[in-house]
C-alpha positions as CSV (number, residue, x, y, z in Angstrom):
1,X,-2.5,-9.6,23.6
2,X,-3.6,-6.4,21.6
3,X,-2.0,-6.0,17.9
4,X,-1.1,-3.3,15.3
5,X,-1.7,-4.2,12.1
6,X,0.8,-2.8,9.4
7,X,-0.1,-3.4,5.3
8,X,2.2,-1.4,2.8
9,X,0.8,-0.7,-0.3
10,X,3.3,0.9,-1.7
11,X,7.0,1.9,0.3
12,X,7.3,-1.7,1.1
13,X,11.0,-2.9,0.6
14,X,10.5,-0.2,-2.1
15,X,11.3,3.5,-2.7
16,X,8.0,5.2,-4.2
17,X,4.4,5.2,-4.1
18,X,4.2,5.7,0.3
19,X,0.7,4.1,1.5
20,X,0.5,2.6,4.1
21,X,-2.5,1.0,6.2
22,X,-2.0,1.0,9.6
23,X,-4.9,-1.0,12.4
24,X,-4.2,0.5,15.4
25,X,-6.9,0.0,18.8
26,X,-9.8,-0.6,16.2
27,X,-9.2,2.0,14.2
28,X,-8.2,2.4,10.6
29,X,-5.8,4.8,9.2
30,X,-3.8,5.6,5.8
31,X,-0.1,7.4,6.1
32,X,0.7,8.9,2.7
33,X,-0.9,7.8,-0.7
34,X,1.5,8.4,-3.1
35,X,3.1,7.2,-6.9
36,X,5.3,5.4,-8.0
37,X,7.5,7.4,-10.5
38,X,9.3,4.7,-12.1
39,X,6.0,2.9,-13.8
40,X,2.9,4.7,-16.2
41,X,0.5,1.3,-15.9
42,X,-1.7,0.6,-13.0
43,X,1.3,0.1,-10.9
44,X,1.5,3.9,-10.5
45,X,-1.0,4.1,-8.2
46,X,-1.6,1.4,-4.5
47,X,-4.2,-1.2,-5.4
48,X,-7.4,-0.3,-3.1
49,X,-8.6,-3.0,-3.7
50,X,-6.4,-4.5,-0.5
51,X,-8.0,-2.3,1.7
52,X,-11.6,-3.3,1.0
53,X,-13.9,-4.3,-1.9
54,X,-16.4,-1.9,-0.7
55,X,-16.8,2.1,-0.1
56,X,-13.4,3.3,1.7
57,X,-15.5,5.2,3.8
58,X,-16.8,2.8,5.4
59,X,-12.9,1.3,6.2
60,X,-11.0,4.1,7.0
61,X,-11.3,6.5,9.6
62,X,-8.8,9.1,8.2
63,X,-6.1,9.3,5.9
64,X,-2.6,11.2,6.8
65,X,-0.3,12.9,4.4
66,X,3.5,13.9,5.6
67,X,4.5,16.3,2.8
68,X,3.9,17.6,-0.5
69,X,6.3,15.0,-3.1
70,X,4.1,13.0,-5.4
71,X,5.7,9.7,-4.0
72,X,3.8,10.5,-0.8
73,X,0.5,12.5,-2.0
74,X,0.3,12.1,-5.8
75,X,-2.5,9.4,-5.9
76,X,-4.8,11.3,-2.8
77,X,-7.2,13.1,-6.2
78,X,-7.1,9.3,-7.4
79,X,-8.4,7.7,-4.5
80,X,-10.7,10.3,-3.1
81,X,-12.2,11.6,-6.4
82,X,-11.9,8.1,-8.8
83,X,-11.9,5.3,-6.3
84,X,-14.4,7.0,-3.8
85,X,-13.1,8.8,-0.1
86,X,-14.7,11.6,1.2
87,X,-13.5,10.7,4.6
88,X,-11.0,13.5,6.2
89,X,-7.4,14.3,5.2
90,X,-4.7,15.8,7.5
91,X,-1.7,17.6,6.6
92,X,0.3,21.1,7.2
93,X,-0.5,24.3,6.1
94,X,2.6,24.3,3.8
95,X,1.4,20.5,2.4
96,X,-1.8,21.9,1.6
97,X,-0.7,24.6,-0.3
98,X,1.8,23.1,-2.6
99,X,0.1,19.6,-3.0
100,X,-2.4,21.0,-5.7
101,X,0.5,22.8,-7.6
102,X,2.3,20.1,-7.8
103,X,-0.4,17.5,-8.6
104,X,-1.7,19.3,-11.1
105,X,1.9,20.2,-13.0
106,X,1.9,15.7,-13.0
107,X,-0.9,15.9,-14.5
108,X,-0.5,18.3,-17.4
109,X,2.8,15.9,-17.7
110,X,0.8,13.0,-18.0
111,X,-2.4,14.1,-20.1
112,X,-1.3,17.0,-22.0
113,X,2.5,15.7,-23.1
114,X,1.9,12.5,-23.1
115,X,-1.7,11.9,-23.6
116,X,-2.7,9.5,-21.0
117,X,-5.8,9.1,-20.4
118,X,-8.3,8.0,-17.4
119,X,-6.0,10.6,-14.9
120,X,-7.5,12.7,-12.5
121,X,-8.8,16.0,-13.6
122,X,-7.9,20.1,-12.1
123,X,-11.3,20.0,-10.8
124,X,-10.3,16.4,-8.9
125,X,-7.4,17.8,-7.3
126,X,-9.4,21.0,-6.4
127,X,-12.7,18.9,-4.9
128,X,-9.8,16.5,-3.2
129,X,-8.4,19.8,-1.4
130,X,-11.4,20.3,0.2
131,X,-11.2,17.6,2.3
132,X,-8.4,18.4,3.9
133,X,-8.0,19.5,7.5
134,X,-4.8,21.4,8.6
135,X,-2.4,20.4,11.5
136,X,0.1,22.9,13.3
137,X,3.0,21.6,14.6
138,X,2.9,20.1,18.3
139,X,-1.1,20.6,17.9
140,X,-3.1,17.6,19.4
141,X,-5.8,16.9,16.9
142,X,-8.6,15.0,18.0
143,X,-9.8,13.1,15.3
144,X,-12.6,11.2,17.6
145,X,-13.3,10.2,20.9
146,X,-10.4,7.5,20.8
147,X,-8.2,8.5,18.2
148,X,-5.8,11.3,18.0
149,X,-2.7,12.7,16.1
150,X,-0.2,15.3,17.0
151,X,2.9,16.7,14.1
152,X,6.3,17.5,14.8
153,X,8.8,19.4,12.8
154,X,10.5,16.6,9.8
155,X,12.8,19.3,8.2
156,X,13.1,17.6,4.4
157,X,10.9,20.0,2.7
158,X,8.6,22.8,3.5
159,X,5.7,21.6,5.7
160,X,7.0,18.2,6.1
161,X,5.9,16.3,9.0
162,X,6.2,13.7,11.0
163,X,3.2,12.4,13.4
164,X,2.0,10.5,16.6
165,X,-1.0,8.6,16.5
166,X,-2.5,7.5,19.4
167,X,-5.7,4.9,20.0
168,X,-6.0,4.4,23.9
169,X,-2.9,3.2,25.3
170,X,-1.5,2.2,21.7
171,X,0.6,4.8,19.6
172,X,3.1,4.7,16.4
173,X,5.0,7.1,15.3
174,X,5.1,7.8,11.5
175,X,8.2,9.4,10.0
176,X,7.3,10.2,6.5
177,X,10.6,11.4,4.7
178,X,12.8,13.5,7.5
179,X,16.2,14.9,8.0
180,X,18.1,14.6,11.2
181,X,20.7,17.7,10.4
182,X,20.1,21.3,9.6
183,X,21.1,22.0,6.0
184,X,20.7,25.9,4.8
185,X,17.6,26.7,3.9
186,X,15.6,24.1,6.7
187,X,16.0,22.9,10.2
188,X,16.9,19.2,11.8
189,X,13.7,17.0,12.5
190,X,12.7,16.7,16.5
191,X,10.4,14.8,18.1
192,X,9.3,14.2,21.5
193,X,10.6,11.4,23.5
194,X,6.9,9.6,23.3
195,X,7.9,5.7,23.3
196,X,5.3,4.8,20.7
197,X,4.7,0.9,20.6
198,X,6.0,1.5,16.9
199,X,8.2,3.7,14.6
200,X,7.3,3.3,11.1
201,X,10.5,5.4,9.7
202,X,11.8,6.0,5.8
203,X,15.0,3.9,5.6
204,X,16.0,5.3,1.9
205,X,19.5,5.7,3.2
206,X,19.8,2.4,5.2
207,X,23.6,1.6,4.7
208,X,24.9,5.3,4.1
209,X,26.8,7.8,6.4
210,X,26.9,10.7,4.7
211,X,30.5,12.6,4.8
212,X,30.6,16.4,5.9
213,X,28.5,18.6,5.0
214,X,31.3,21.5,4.3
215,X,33.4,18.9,2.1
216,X,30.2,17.8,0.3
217,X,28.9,21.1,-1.0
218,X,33.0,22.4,-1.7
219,X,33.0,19.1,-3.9
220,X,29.7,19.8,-6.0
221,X,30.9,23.5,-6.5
222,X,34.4,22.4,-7.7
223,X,32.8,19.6,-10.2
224,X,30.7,22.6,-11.5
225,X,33.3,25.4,-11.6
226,X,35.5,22.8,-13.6
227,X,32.8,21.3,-15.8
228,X,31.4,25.3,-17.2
229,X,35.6,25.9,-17.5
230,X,36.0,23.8,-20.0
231,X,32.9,25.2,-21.9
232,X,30.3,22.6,-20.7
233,X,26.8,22.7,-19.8
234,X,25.8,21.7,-16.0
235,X,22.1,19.9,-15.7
236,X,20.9,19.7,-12.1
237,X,17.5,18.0,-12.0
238,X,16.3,18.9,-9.0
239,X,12.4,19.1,-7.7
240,X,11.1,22.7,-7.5
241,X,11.0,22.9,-3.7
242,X,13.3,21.7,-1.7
243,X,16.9,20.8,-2.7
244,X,16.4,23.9,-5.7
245,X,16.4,26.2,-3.2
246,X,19.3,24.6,-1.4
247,X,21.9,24.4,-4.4
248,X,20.5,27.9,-5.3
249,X,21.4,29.5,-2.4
250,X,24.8,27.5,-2.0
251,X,26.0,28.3,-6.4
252,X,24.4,32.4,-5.8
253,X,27.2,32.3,-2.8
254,X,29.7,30.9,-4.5
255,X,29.5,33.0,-7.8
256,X,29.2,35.9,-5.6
257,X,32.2,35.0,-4.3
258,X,34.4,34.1,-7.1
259,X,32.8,36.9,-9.5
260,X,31.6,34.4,-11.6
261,X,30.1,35.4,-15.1
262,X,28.4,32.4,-16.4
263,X,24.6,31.9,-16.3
264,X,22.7,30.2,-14.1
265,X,19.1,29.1,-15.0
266,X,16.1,27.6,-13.4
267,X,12.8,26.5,-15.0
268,X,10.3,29.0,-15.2
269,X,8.0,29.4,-12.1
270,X,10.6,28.1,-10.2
271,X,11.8,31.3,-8.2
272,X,8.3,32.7,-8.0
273,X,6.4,29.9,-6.7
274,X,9.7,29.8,-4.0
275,X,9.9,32.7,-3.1
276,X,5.9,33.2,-2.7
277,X,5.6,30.2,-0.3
278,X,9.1,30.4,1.9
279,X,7.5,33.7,2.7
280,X,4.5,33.0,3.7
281,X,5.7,29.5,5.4
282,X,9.1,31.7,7.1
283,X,8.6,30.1,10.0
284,X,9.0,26.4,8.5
285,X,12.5,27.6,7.8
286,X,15.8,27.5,10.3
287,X,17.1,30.2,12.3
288,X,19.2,32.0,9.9
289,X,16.7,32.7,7.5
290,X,14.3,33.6,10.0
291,X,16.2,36.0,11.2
292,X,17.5,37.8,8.4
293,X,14.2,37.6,6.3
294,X,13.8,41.1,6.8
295,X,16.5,42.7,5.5
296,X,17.4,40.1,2.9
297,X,15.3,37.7,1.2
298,X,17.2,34.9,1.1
299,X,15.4,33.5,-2.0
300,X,15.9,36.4,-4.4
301,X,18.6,35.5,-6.7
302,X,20.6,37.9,-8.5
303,X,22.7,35.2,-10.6
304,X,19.9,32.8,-11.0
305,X,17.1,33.7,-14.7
306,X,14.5,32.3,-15.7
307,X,14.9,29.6,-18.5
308,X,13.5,29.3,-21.3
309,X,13.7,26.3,-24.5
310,X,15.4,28.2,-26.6
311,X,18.7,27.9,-24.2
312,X,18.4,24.3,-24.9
313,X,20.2,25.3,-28.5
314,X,22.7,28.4,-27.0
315,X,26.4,27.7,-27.4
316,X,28.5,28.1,-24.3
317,X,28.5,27.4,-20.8
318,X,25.7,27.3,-18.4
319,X,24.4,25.6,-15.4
320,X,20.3,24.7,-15.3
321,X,18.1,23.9,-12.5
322,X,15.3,22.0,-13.8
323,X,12.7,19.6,-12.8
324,X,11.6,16.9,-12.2
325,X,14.8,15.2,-10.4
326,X,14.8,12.0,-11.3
327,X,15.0,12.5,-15.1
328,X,11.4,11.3,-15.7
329,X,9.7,13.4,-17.6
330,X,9.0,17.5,-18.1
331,X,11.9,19.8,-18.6
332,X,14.6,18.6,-17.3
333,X,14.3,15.0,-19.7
334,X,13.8,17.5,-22.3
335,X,18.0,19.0,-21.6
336,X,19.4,16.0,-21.0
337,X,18.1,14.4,-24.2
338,X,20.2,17.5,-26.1
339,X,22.7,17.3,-23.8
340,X,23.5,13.7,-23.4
341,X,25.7,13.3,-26.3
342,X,27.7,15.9,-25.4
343,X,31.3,14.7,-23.3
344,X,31.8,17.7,-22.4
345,X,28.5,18.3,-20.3
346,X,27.9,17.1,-16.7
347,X,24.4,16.1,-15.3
348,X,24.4,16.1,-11.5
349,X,22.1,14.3,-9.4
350,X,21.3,15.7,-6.1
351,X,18.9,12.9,-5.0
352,X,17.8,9.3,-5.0
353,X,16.1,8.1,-8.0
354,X,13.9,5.5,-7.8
355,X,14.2,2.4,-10.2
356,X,12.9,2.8,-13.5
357,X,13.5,6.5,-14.1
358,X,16.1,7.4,-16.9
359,X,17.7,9.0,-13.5
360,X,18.2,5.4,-12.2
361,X,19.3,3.9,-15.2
362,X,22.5,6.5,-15.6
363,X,23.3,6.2,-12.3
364,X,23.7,3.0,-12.8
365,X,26.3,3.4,-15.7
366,X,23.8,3.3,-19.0
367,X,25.9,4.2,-21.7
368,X,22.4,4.3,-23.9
369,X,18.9,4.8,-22.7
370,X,15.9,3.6,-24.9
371,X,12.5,5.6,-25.0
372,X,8.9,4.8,-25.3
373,X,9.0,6.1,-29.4
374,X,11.6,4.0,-29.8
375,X,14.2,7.1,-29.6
376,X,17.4,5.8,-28.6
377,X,20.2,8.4,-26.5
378,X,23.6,8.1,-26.1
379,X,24.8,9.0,-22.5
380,X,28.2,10.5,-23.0
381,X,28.3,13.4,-20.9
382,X,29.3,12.9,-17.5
383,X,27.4,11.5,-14.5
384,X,27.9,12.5,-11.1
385,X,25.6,11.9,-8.3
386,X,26.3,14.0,-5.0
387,X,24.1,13.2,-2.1
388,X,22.0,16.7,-1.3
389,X,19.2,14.8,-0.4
390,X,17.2,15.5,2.4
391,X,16.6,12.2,3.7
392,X,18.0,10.8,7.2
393,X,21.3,8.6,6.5
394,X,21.9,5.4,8.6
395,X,23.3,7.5,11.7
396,X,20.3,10.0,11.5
397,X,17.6,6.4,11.8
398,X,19.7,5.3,14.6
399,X,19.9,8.4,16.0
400,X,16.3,9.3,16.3
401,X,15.0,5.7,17.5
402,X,17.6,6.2,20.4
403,X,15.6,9.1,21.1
404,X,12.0,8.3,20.7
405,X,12.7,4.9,22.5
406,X,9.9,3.1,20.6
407,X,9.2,-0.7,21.7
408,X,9.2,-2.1,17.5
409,X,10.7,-0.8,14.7
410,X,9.1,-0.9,11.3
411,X,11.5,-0.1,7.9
412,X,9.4,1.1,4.3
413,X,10.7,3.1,1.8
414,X,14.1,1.3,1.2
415,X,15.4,-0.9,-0.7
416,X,15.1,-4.5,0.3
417,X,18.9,-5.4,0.9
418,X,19.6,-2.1,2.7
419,X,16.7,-2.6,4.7
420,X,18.3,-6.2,5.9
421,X,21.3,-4.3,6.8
422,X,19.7,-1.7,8.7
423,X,17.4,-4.1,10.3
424,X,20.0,-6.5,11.7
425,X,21.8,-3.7,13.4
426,X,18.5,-2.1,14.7
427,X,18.1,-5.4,16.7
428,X,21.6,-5.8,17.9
429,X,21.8,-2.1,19.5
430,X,18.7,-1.7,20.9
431,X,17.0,-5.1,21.5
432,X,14.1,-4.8,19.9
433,X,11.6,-6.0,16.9
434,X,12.0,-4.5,13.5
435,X,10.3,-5.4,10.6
436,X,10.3,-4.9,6.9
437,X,7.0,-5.8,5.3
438,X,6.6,-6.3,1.5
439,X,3.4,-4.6,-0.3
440,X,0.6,-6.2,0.2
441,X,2.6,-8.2,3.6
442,X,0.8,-8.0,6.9
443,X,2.9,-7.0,9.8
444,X,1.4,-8.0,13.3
445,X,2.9,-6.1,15.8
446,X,2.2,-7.4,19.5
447,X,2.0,-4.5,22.0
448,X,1.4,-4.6,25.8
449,X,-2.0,-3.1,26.9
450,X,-2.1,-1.1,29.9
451,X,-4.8,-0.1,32.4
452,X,-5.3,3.5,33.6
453,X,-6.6,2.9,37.5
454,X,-8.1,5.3,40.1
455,X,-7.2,4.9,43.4
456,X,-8.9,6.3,46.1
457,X,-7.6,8.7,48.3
458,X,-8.6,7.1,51.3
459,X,-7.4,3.9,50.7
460,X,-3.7,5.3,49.7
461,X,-3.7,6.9,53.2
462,X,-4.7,3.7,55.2
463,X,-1.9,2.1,53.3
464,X,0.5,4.1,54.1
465,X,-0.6,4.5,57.6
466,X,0.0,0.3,57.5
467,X,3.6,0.4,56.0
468,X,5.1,-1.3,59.1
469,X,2.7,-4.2,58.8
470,X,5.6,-6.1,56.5
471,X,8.0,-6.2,59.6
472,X,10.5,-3.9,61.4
473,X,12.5,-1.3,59.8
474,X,16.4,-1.3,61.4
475,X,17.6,2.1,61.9
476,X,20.0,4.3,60.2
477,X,22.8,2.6,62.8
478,X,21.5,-1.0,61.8
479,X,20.6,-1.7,65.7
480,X,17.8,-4.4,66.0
481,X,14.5,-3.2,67.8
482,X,15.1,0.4,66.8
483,X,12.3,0.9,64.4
484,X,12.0,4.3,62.6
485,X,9.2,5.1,59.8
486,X,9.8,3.8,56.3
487,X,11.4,5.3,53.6
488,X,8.7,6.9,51.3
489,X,10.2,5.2,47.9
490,X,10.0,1.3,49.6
491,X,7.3,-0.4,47.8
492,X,4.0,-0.4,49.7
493,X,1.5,-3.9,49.1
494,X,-2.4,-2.0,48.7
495,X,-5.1,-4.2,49.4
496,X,-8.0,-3.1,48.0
497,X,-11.6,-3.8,45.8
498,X,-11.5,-3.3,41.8
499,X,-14.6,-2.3,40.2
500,X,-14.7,-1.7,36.6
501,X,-17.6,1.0,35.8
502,X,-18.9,2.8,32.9
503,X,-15.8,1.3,30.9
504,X,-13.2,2.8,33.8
505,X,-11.4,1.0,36.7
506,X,-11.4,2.2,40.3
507,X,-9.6,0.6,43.5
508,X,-11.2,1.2,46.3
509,X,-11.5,0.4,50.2
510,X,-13.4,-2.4,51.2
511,X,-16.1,-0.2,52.9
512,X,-15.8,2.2,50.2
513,X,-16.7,-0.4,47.6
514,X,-20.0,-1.7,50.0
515,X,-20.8,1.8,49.9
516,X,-20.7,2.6,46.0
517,X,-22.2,-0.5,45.0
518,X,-25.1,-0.6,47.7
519,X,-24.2,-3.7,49.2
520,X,-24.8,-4.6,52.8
521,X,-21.3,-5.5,54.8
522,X,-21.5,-8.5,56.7
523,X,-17.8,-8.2,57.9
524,X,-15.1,-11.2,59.5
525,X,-13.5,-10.5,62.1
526,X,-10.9,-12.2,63.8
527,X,-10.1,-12.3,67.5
528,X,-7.0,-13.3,69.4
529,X,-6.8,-13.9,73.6
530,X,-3.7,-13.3,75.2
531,X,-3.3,-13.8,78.9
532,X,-1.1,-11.5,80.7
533,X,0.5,-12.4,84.2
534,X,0.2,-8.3,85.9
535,X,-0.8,-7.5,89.5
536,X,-1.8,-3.7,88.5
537,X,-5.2,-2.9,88.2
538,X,-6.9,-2.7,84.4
539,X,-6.7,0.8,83.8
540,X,-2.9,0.6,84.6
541,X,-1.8,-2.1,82.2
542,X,-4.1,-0.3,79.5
543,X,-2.0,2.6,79.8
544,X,1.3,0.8,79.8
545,X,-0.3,-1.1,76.7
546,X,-0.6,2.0,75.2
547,X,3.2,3.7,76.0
548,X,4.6,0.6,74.6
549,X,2.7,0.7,71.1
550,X,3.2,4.2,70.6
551,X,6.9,4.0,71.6
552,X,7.1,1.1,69.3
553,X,4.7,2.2,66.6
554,X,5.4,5.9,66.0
555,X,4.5,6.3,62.6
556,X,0.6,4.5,63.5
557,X,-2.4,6.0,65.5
558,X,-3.0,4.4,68.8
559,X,-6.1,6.2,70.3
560,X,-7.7,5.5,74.0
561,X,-11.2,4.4,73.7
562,X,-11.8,3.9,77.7
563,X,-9.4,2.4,80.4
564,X,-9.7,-0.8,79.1
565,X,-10.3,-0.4,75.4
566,X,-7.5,1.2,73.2
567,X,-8.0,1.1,68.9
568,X,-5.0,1.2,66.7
569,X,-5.3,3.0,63.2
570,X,-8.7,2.9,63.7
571,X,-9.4,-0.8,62.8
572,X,-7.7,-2.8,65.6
573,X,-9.2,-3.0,68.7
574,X,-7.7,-4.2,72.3
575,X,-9.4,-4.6,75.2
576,X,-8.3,-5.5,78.2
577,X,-10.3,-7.8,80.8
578,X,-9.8,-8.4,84.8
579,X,-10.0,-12.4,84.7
580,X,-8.5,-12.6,88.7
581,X,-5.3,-13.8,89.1
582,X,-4.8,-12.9,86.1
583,X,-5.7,-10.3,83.0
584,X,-6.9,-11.3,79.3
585,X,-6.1,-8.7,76.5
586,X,-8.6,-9.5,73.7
587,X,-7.1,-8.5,70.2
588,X,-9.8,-8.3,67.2
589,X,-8.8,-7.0,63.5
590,X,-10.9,-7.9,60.1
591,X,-9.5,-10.0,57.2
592,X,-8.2,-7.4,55.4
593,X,-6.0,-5.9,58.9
594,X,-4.5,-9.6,59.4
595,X,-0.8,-8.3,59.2
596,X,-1.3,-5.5,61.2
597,X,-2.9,-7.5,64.2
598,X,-0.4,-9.9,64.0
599,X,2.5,-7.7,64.7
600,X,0.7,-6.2,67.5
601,X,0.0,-9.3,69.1
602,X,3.3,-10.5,68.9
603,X,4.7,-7.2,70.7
604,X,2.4,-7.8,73.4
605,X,3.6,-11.2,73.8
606,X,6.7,-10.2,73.9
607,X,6.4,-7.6,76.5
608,X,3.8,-8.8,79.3
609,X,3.3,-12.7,78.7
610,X,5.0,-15.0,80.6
């Protein structure tokens, strides 16, 4: 039995650094190659070195990237420009043109604050971007002969996308990070119903059902109206597309509506680079937007400036986008390491943060967080974490295998324990396989292989011209003897030839198959004598032979050949011989007609043998 092959090198029982190599009909293919954000060793990055020892050229036959967040495309300059890959790259139009942005602001993190060295360069990232090949949604790409890949709409960020792989009769489904509701600024992810052999889905919500939406966002606005009452500061980490643009859009309605006076900032870029790709990607957007795009952009804010450091020092109330969201580095470390100390600030996390960001750690109640100078913070301002993120919760995984009806289930990017809890109920609703590789763990996925068969015309009308040949068909009364011609939907037996030719497979007749493969029929033929007690003369009984057939077979030929000869669907012949006193009918069918000369011998029999 066929198998897909399934090695995570990073997303395995693990939230961070998405690669994962997937063997599917031969064929070799990489979803995501991201980094980790909670390590600065070698760990950031998947270890190659699973893949192959040699060129990755010569291993992979493409390499597919969902969206634009680092954990799922910040190593692609690493591997393609450091390791070696100048195979092809497929993502979105959206991906494409944010990836490089957003790679190249890590990097400046990395080498020009922190002075790492051995990181990709801008002319990596740039040279990296040139391999890549853009996707449109519900567009078939055919990557080769065999392989092929179609994306669907993943909502989660702009360009996000999940995709359908196909090698032959095999297909998976990878999710990348999705979102099974609409929220305000995006859509809800849809897929076809395509039954894939495998759904490799994100599972970083495994064990949560998030609460309403409405009660959600009337809870973050209330813990920020009362935290900037009191004179506080409000830090929202956020990434700078995505859920920005989401709590930007839900404060600029809020303050709007309660006249509010206090500021609202956002790292510098932010709003531009925003508001330059939601309009040229409008139609990655939902409805609403879409709609009223023209007469209001909904991504020009009038309560939302521009920040700048100096703010860091400014007495008084304020709230402050800033980025990166899980407290890791850039900007919006820089505010919370002034702010910490502070009881009277808030920090608000609108996301998961993986393990060993400072993100993580306060979540996790750190009263005191130790950096790499060996700068020590206390953490007395207030930390609330409030689930914007636009990941699919436990009911939105269940949700969407119910639809795609896929025959296995494969968890990654989760956490270990969830992912057992999510796994066991996978298996108990639907009945299926789901697994949960480690990094660097093999999954072998068995999958049924089907054959794609012609059948040729002829021989489908022969068949169905022999339908009766299992026995008689009561009729709609339930009378015996009263035949009537077979219901269309009752399953029909097809004897036949296969031939397999030129790597295809072909059913044909037996004649059919002499024909096509220049072989001279030498054909059996079986013959059956019936004596028949009548005092008419031969052309007579020949004729009543024939009324009682077609009375009794209406839904089969019965042709007259000659006064003595008649030939039933065309195959069957019956002849009829003057043996004084009495007559011999001669029945002769070949092999494959056995059923069919049976039952018209046994009518006969029935009707003129004594």
């Amino acid at each position: 039995m066929p198998e897909i092959k399934v090695t995570p090198l990073g997303a395995g029982q693990d939230v961070g650094r998405s690669c994962i190599l997937v063997t599917i009909g031969g064929k070799n293919i990489m979803l995501d190659c991201g980094m980790h954000m909670g390590y600065n060793d070698e760990r950031r990055f998947p270890d190659f070195s699973y893949i192959t020892d040699g060129p990755l050229n010569d291993y992979l036959d493409c390499v597919i990237i969902s969206h634009f967040h680092l954990d799922h495309c910040g190593a692609l300059p690493y591997m393609t420009e450091m390791v070696g890959y100048n195979g092809t790259i497929y993502m979105t139009q959206p991906t494409k043109a944010l990836c490089p942005i957003l790679l190249d602001d890590m990097r400046k993190v990395a080498v020009d604050r922190k002075g790492e060295t051995g990181f990709f360069t801008s002319n990596m990232i740039k040279d990296c971007m040139k391999k890549v090949i853009t996707v449109t949604l519900h567009e078939t790409v055919q990557v080769d002969k065999d392989l092929e890949i179609k994306a669907y709409y993943a909502g989660h960020v702009l360009g996000a996308a999940m995709f359908h792989i196909k090698v032959g009769s095999q297909s998976i489904v990878y999710t990348g990070d999705y979102n099974m509701t609409p929220d305000r600024h995006l859509g809800a992810a849809w897929i076809d119903k395509c039954r894939p052999d495998l759904l490799i889905t994100e599972s970083t919500y495994a064990t949560t059902i998030r609460d309403s939406k409405r009660c959600r966002e009337r809870d973050f606005l209330k813990k920020v109206h009362d935290s900037v009452d009191r004179g506080g500061k409000v830090l929202i980490p956020v990434f700078a597309l995505g859920r920005a643009q989401e709590l930007c859009i839900l404060l600029e309605t809020y303050w709007d509506r309660m006249n509010l006076k206090v500021p609202i900032y956002f790292t510098m870029g932010l709003a531009e680079s925003a508001n330059k790709y939601y309009r040229m990607f409008i139609t990655w957007t939902n409805q609403k937007i879409r709609r009223t795009f023209v007469q209001r952009n909904m991504f020009d804010f009038k309560h939302i400036k521009p920040f700048d450091k100096a703010l860091m020092e400014q007495p008084g109330p304020m709230v402050v986008f800033a980025t990166p969201g899980m407290l890791h580095a850039g900007l919006s470390l820089a505010i919370f390491k002034k702010w910490a100390p502070n009881e009277n600030n808030m920090v608000i996390m609108p996301g998961y943060c993986v393990q060993g960001t400072v993100g993580h750690k306060i979540l996790n109640g750190a009263k005191k967080v130790d950096f790499e100078n060996r700068q020590s913070i206390d953490v007395r301002l207030t930390v609330e974490y409030m689930s914007f993120s636009a990941h699919a919760d436990a009911k939105g995984i269940m949700q969407l295998i119910r639809h795609c009806e896929p025959r296995n289930v494969m968890l990654v990017h989760g956490e270990n324990v969830k992912m057992d809890f999510l796994k066991h109920k996978i298996m108990q609703e639907f009945n299926i396989n789901c697994y949960k590789p480690a990094n660097g763990e093999t999954a072998m996925i068995p999958v049924m292989s089907t054959l794609n068969v012609d059948v040729s015309l002829p021989l489908l009308k022969r068949t169905l011209a022999h339908a009766h040949m299992f026995g008689p068909v009561l009729s709609g009364k339930g009378q015996p003897g009263q035949e009537e011609q077979p219901s269309q939907k009752r399953p029909k037996i097809l004897h036949g030839v296969v031939i397999m030719k030129n790597s295809g497979l072909k059913v044909t007749s037996i004649d059919e198959a002499w024909k096509e493969l220049g072989v001279a029929a030498h054909q059996l033929r079986f013959t059956e004598r019936l004596e028949v007690h009548d005092p008419s003369p031969v052309p007579a009984l020949t004729t009543s032979i024939h009324s009682l057939l077609t009375q009794k077979l209406g839904w089969c030929e019965v042709h007259v050949v000659s006064e003595w000869q008649l030939c039933v669907a065309d195959t069957v012949v019956i002849s009829v011989q003057d043996d004084e006193p009495m007559k011999t009918v001669l029945l002769s069918w070949a092999h494959q007609d056995e059923a069919l000369g049976s039952k018209l011998l046994e009518i006969i029999k029935a009707a003129f043998s004594k």
